[in-house]
Every structure is written in C-alpha cells, then in structure tokens.
C-alpha positions, 0 to 999 in steps of 0.5 A, spaced: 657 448 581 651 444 583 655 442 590 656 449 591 649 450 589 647 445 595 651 448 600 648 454 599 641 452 599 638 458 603 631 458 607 627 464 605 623 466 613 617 472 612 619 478 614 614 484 616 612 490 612 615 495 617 622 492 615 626 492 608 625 488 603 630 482 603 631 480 596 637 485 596 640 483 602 639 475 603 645 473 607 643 476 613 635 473 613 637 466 610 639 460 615 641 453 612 636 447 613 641 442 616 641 447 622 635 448 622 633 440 622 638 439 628 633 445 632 627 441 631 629 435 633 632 438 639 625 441 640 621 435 638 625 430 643 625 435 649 618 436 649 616 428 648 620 427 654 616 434 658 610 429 656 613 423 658 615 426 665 608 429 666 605 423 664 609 420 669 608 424 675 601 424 673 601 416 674 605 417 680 600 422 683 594 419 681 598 411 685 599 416 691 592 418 691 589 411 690 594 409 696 591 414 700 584 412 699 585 405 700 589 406 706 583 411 708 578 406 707 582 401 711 582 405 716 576 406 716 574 399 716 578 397 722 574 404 726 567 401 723 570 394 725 573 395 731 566 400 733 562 394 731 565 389 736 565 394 741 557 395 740 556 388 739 560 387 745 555 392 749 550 389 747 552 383 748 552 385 756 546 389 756 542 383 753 546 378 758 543 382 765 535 383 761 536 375 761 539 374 769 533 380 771 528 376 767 530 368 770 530 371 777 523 374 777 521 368 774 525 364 779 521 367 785 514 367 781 515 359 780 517 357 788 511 362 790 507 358 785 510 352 789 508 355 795 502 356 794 501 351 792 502 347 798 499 351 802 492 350 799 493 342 799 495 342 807 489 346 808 485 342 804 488 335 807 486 339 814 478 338 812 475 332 813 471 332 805 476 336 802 472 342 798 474 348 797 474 354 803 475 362 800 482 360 802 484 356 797 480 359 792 484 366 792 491 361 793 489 358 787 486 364 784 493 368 786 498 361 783 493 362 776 495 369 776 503 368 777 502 362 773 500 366 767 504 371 769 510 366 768 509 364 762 509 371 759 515 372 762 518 365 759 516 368 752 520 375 754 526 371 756 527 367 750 526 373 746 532 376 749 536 370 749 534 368 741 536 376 741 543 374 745 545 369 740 543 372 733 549 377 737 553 372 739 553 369 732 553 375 728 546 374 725 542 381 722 534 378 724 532 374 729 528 369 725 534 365 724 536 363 730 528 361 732 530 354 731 526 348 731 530 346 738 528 352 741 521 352 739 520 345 742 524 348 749 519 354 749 513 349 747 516 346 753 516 350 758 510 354 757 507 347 757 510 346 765 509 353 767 502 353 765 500 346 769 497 349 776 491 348 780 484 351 778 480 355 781 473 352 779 468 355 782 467 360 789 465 356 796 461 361 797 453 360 798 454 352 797 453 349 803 449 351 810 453 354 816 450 347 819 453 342 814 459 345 814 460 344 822 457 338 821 463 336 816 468 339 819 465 335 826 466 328 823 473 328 822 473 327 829 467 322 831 469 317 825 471 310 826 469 307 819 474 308 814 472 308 806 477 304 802 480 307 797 483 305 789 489 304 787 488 309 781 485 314 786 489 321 785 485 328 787 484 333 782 489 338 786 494 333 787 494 331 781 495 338 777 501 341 784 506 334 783 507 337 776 509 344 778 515 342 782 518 342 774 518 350 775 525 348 779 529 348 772 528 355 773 533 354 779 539 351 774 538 358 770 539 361 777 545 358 779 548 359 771 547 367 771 550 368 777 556 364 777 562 367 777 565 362 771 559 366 767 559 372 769 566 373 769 567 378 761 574 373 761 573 367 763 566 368 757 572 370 752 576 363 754 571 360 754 570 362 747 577 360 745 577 354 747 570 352 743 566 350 751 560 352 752 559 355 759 552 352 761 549 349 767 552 342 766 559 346 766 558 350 772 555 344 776 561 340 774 565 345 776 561 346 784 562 338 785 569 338 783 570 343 787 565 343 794 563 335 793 560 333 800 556 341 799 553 339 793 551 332 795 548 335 802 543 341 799 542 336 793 539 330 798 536 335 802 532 338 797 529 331 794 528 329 801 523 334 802 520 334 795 519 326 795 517 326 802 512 331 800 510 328 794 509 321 798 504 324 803 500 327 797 499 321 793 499 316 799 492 315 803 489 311 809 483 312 806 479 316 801 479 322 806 485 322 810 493 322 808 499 320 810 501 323 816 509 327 813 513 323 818 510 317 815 512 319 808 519 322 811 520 315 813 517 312 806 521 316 803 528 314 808 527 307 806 525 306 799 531 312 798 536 308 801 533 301 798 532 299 804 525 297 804 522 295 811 516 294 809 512 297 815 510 303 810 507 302 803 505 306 798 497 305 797 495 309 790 499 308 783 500 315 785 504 313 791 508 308 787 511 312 781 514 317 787 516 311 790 520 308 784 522 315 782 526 316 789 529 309 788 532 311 782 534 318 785 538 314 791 541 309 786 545 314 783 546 318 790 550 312 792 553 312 786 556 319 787 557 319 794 562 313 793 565 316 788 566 322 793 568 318 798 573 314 794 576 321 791 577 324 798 581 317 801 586 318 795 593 320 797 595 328 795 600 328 791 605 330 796 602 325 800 604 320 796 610 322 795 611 320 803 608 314 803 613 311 797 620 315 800 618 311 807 615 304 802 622 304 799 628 306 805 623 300 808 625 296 802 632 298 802 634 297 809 629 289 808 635 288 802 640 290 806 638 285 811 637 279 807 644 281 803 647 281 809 644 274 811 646 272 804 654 273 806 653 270 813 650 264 810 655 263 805 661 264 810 658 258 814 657 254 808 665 255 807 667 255 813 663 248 814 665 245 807 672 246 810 671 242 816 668 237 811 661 237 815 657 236 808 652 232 811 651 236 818 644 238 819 648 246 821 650 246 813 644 244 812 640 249 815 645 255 813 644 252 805 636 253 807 638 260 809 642 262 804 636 260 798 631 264 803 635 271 803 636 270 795 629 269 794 628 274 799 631 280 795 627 277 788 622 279 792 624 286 794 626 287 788 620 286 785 616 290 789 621 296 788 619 295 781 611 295 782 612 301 787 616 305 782 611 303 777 605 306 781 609 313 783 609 315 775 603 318 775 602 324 774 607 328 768 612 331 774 614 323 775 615 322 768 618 329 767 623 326 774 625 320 770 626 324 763 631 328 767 633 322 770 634 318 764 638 324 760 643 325 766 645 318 765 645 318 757 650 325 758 654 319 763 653 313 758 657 319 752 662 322 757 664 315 758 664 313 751 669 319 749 673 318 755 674 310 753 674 313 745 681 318 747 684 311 751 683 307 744 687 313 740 692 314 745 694 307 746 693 306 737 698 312 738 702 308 742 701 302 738 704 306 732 710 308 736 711 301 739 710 299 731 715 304 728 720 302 734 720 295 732 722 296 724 727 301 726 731 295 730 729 290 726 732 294 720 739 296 725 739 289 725 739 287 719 745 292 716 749 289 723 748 282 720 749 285 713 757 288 717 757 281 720 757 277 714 763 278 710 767 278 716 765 272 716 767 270 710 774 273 710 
C-alpha cells in the first residue's frame, strides 16, 4: 500500500475560477514530481549556460572593443609621432636658413668694419700730426654704427641656434640649452664684435685754417725725425688690429654654405654616424679634396692681414709708418723664417705681429710639405705598374744568374774531368758560380720586400686571400687524390694478401696428398 501510495504521489497545480473544480477530476490535473524535477533542472541548466554564453560574448565584445582602442591610439600615436617629426624637421629647416641669413649680414657687416677701419688709419697715416679729419670721424662713427649693429646681430643669431639645438635634442624650453659654454662663447663674441675705433670728439672748430696747412706742410719741409719708444702704439692702431677677429664669421660663412651642410641627407648620415658636421669637418674636407687651393687663399690671405698689420704697428718715427712695401717684405722674411735683417720691427707692437707670422709660417711649411709629399705619392694603379715592371726586372735578373749558375757548374765539371783543379779557368768559374748564387739570394730578397710593399691597401690583402684559397683548394684535391691511391693500393694489398693464403693453403693440401705417397 505504501509503495503504491508513493508511486502515486500526485502534485495539486491551481486552476482558476473560470474552470471546474478539480477534486473530482485529479488525474487529469496532476503530474508526478520526478517529471517535473528532471523539467526543472533542464531549465535551470539551459539558462546557466544562456548566462554563460552571454557572459562570454560580453567579455569577447568588451576584449574586442579594448583592441580597438589600442589599436586606435597606436595609430593615433604613430600620426602624432610621425606628425611631430615632420614639425620638428620643418622647424628644424626654417631655423637652419634664419642662422645662414643672419651669419651672412653679420659677415658682410664685419668685413665693412674691417674696411673701414683701414680706410681711416691710411687717411690718418697720410697726416703728418695724425688728428682727426671729419673724414675719419664719420668712418669711425659709421664702424661704432656697424659695430653695435653686430652685436645685436650676434645676440639674434644664438637665439636661433640655442632654438636650432633644443630642436635637434628635443628639448621643450630653451633655457636648457644656454649652457655655461655657450654663455662664454657669446660673452666672447660680443667682446670681439664691440672692439673698434671711437670717435672721440668732432675735428671741427679745433684748429685754425692757418695751422692746419701749416701741418700738413711740414710733413714735406721736415728733415729731423722724433725717435720713438718700443711700447709706442697709437690709440686707432690699437683699437683696429683686434677687429680682424671679426673674421671667424667667415668660418660660419663657409660651414652654411657648403654642400656637406646643406645638403637634408649628408646632415641625416651624419647624424647616424655620431659626426658633427661643423667647420673643422668641412675645412678638412676642402684640404683634402682641393689642397694646393686651400693652402694658396689661406697664405694670400695672412700676407695681407700681417703685411698690413706690420705697417700700422711698425714706424720710422713717431709721426711716420713703414712704407706697405717695406711691411710686405718684413712679412716675406719673417714668414719664411728667413730673417735678412735689413728690416726690423721697432715697437712691441711690430714684434708680437712678427712672432705671430713666424709661427703662422711654420705650420704652413709644415702643410705644404705634407702636401707636397701627398702629391708624389704613387696612385694605386700606378703603383701597380711601377711593381709589374720592378718584378718582370727581377724575374728576367734570376733567369740571368740561374742561367750563369748552370754555365759555371758545367765549366767546373768539364775542367775537373780534364783534372785542371788548380788552373786559374776553374778558379774563375768557381768565383763565378758563388756570385750568381748570392745573386739570386738577393733577388729573392728584394722580391719579398717588393711584395711586402705591394700590400697596402685591402684590394691587395683581398688579391693574396683569394690566392691563398686557391692553393688551399689545390693542396685538398691533392690530398683526396693521394687518399683514393692509398685505398686502392690497400685494395690491392687485401687482394694480393688473400691470393697469398689462397696459394699458400692449395700448397699445403698438395703436401698433405704427397706425403703418404711417400710412405707407401
């Protein structure tokens, strides 16, 4: 009863108003649990895995979403990177031509100072009491012009090179790269650029008309001269030699304008290859590609500054200078460390030129021999002639003596055969035959030190590799061919060996027949 019980154990579901009551009619209302559980569970597993699928596809948008964001700010990060190298590359560019403009008006403004300036010390000169005409006071007032001019100028031009390597060292403020090296070079600069003749004070209303033609006049009527001291140096003098250091504006002249540094690639190469295109890369550039030009301009152009500077500094007396052809020839003689003697330098001021040039022309001699020796250096082809002819020479010198050495000997032989071994023929024949062999020692020899001088360069050593490989190749064909000889006669060998037992064991059954023959 209780088994029945269970299995008919019945689940009451509501029904609604509208319907009949179901107590009357059960088995059409009531399921069994068991079904019912099995449903659910069905149920329950179906929707875990609609969340679990729905998790994963939520987790599988949101990854793909993350892609591609990261993805659209690695590209956005390559178009800002790329887009900030092409700035930085514009700017780069337009900062590199502002600092060419701006050294070329500075280089123009220093050689008119220069000019200038001795166009004002030859008027002065001219004068027999050197004062000052309005002449020389607008020249010197238009070289403080230029000269203050310039310095603006030199302050404008580091603000765009300190700009120009904040650019080329990506760095955001440009304090940084006012450096204490570059503070000093700028100090520098502004200290040479603002050296000048001054005007001190307007010639006009200082002399009579009378005095004046009465100093010019003397100038021609004067016999006596006024001795001078050595530390005697006029005023303009002394404020013009120092101008001539305007001239490193002409370093940075020819820096911009050269190829090596204009040129966007050659830059880029150069910065790959960690070289710092600057003035002493590119002047080393000109002297080796155009030596004797280099040399030429570089003399012309210190004959001219120290012949001038002689003159200025030099003086008969204390109202009269060196005539320029004088200082040309003082400046010849000490620049070529000749010193004659006939012309000397009378003021410190002469003196320190003078050293000056010595030194100068020292080291030009120095570079016009290395020049010199450059040139009378064998090319490579050349060089290749010259030993082709020094070794057919050679070859054709031990062919003579080898061939002496066989002449020789065949006199000794044929005279020791006619037993003359103490004739003076065998004698001279036995001299001769040690000569030709020391002969061709010495041939050799200078074979060897000509073909140690022909390796010089990496064709040679590539030459005598590709030599010493072939030879190598030979040397191993060699070897395999002798090791092929050594198998098959250790073939041979094998066979021969084999042969031998083979006869020597028929022999034996022979004997073994023969024997009791011989008993019998």
């Amino acid at each position: 009863m209780t088994s029945v019980e269970h299995r008919s154990t019945v689940l009451n579901f509501p029904v609604s108003d509208d319907q009949p009551n179901t107590n009357h009619i059960e088995c059409s209302h009531k399921v069994p649990v068991k079904s019912v559980s099995i449903i659910s569970r069905h149920i329950s597993q179906l929707s875990l895995h609609s969340r679990r699928s729905s998790k994963q596809s939520n987790e599988t948008i949101s990854e793909n979403k993350l892609r591609q964001k990261s993805m659209q700010k690695r590209r956005s990060g390559k178009i800002l990177s790329m887009e900030l190298v092409s700035y930085r590359l514009s700017r780069r560019k337009k900062l590199h031509a502002k600092c060419r403009q701006v050294n070329d008006i500075m280089c123009a403004l220093g050689f008119l100072g220069i000019i200038l300036m001795i166009i004002d010390n030859e008027i002065t000169f001219a004068r027999f009491d050197h004062h000052e005409t309005i002449s020389t006071w607008l020249l010197k007032l238009t070289i403080t012009i230029s000269s203050m001019v310039l310095i603006g100028l030199v302050l404008y031009y580091h603000y765009y090179e300190i700009n120009l390597y904040c650019v080329n060292n990506s760095i955001e403020h440009w304090r940084v790269g006012l450096t204490g090296k570059r503070l000093l070079s700028i100090m520098l600069e502004i200290v040479i650029c603002s050296i000048h003749p001054i005007p001190r004070h307007f010639p006009i209303g200082q002399y009579s008309h009378d005095e004046r033609n009465i100093a010019n006049s003397t100038k021609n009527y004067q016999s006596t001269t006024i001795p001078i001291a050595l530390t005697y140096v006029p005023v303009d003098v002394a404020l013009g030699l120092p101008m001539f250091g305007r001239l490193y504006l002409c370093c940075r002249y020819i820096t911009f304008h050269s190829r090596l540094v204009r040129d966007t690639s050659l830059q880029s190469l150069g910065y790959l290859n960690k070289i710092s295109l600057d003035f002493i890369f590119v002047i080393k550039t000109y002297f080796q590609q155009w030596p004797i030009r280099c040399l030429v301009i570089f003399c012309t152009m210190v004959f001219l500054i120290g012949s001038w500077s002689l003159r200025a500094c030099d003086m008969i007396s204390e109202n009269e200078h060196i005539s320029i052809f004088a200082a040309m020839w003082l400046f010849i003689v000490t620049f070529t460390t000749v010193g004659y003697g006939d012309v000397t330098p009378a003021t410190y001021c002469g003196r320190s030129v003078a050293t000056i040039a010595s030194i100068i022309g020292i080291l030009v001699s120095a570079l016009l021999i290395a020049v010199v020796s450059q040139k009378l250096i064998l090319s490579r082809w050349e060089r290749y002639v010259h030993n082709f002819v020094l070794n057919c020479e050679l070859a054709k010198a031990q062919k003579h003596q080898a061939a002496n050495i066989i002449i020789n000997a065949w006199k000794m032989w044929r005279l020791t055969k006619i037993h003359k071994y103490n004739s003076i023929e065998y004698i001279q024949s036995q001299q001769a035959f040690f000569k030709s062999i020391d002969g061709i020692k010495y041939i050799k020899k200078k074979q060897r030190k000509l073909n140690d001088n022909h390796i010089t360069g990496l064709a040679e050593l590539l030459m005598i590799q590709r030599d010493t490989s072939t030879v190598l190749d030979q040397s191993l064909e060699q070897m395999n061919t002798m090791k092929r000889k050594i198998d098959s006669v250790d073939e041979k060998l094998d066979a021969v060996n084999q042969t031998v037992h083979h006869i020597q064991n028929t022999l034996s059954l022979l004997l073994d027949r023969i024997t009791p023959l011989k008993r019998v």
